[in-house]
C-alpha positions in Angstrom: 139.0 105.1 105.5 140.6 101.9 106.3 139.9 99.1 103.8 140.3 95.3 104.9 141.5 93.7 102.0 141.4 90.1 104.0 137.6 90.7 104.3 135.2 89.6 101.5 132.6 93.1 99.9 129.7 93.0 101.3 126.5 95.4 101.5 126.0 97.0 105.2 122.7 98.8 106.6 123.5 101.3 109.0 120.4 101.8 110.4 119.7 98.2 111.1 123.0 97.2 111.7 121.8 94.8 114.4 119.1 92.9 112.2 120.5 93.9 108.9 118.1 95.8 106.1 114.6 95.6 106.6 111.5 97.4 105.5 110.8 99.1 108.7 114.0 100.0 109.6 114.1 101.5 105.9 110.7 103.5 106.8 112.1 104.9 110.1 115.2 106.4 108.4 112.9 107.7 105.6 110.4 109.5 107.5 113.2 110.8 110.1 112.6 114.2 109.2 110.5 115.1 112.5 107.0 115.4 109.9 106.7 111.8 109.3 104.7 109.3 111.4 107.2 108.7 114.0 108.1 112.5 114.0 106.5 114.5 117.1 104.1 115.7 114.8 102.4 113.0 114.0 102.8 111.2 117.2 100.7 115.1 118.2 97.9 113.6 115.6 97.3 110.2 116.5 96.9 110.9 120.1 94.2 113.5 119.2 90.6 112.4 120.9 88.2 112.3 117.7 86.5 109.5 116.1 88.6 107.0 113.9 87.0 108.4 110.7 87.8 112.2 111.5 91.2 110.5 111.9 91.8 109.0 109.0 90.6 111.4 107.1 92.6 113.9 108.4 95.7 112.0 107.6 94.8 110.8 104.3 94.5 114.9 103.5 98.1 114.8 105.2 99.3 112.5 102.9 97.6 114.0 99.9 95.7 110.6 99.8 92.2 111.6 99.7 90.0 111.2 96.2 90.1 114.9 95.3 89.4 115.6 91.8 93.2 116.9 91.3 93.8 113.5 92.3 91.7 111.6 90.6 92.7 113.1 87.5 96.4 112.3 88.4 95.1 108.6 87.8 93.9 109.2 84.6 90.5 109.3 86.1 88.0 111.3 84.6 86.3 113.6 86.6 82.9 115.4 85.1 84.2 119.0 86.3 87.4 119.7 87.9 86.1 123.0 89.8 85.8 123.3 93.6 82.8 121.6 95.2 82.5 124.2 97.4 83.9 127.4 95.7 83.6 126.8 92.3 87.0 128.0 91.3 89.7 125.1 89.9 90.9 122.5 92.1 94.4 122.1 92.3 95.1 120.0 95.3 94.2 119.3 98.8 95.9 122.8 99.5 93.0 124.3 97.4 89.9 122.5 99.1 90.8 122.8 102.6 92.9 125.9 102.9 93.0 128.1 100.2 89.5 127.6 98.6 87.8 130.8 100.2 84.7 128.8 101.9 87.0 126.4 103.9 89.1 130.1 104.7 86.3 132.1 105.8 85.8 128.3 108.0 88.8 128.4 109.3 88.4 132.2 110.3 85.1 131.4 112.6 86.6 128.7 114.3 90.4 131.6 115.0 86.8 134.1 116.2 85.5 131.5 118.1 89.0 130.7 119.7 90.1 134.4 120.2 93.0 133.4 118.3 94.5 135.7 115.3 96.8 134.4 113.0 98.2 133.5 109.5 98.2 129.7 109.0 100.3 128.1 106.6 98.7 126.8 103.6 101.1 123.5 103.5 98.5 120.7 105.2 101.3 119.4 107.6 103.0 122.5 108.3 99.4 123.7 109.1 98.5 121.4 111.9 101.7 121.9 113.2 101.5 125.5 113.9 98.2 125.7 114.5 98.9 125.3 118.6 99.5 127.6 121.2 102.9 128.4 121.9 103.7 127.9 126.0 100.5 126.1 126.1 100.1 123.2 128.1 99.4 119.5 125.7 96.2 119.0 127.1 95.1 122.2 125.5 97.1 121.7 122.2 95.4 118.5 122.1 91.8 120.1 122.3 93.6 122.8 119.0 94.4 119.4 117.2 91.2 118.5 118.2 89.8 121.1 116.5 92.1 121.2 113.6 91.1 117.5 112.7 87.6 118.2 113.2 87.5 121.6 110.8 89.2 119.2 108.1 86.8 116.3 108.3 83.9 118.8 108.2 85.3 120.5 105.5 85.3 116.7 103.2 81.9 115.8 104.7 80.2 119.0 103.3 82.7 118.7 100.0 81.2 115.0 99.5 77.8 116.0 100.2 77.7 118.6 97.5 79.2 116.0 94.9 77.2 112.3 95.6 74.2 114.2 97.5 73.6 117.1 95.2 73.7 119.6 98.2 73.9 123.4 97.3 77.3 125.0 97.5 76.9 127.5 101.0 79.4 129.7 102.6 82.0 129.2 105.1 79.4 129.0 108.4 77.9 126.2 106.8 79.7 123.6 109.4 81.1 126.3 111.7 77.8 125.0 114.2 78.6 121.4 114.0 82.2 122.0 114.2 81.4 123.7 117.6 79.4 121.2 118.8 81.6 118.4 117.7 83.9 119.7 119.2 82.1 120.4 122.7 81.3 116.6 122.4 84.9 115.3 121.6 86.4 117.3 125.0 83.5 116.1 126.7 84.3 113.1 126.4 87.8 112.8 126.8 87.0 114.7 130.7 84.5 111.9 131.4 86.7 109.4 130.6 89.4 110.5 132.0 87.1 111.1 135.3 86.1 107.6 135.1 89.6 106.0 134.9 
């Protein structure tokens, strides 16, 4: 290292050298890791066809950012039960809900039936969209698996909300596996038509 002891200290940004530090260039170097939002995994998620709201939700649960009663209680919340909505077994996290509780798993299951597809899926949210694709497939058809993926999660928080401000009975895994289909079906849909008519 060469010091310049003519020249005056001064702080230096590397990753913004051209416009000096700022809060985006801070973010990018941050979220570099290849899982962050400008990391080819989520560039994958926001170009999935759903509607907004699937969206959103589906990253909030990414994020850990959802009001789950773990989380609520992490803000000194109080929650009136911290159990599982839909299993009835303690809540932990997100992880719990959506991909260990063993409604969402028996879920997730009918949708790898319905899709022919056997496999052990991570139970890490973001490491789970990620590998739930089809190796050598092309990205129109791991779009229609994210697709799915985004869809399965948003059900899964629809039915967990309906149980809690609705009063709906806890049901087992099949109890969205219809509408997921169908959604689904409509979301591809669609995406062809539009495409057709561009």
């Amino acid at each position: 290292m060469n010091l310049d002891l003519d020249k005056e200290d001064k702080w230096v940004w590397k990753e913004g050298e051209e416009l000096g530090y700022t809060v985006k260039s801070s973010y990018l170097y941050l979220r570099e890791d290849g899982v962050g939002e400008n990391g080819t995994v989520f560039k994958k998620f926001w170009k999935s066809k759903v509607v907004p709201t699937a969206l959103v939700t589906a990253w909030r649960m990414l994020e850990n950012k959802l009001a789950t009663k773990a989380n609520l209680e992490r803000c000194e919340i109080t929650v009136a039960s911290s159990t599982c909505s839909l299993c009835g077994i303690e809540e932990k996290t997100s992880t719990h809900l959506f991909f260990e509780c063993r409604v969402a798993w028996i879920l997730w299951n009918h949708c790898c039936s319905w899709l022919s597809v056997q496999s052990v899926f991570h139970n890490v949210p973001l490491l789970n969209f990620s590998q739930f694709r089809m190796s050598n497939a092309s990205a129109s058809v791991n779009g229609v698996w994210g697709v799915i993926w985004i869809t399965i999660v948003n059900e899964v928080w629809k039915h967990r909300n309906k149980i809690i401000f609705k009063g709906s009975s806890r049901c087992t895994g099949s109890f969205c596996f219809g509408s997921i289909k169908g959604l689904v079906m409509g979301y591809i849909q669609v995406t062809v038509c539009a495409f057709f008519l561009f």
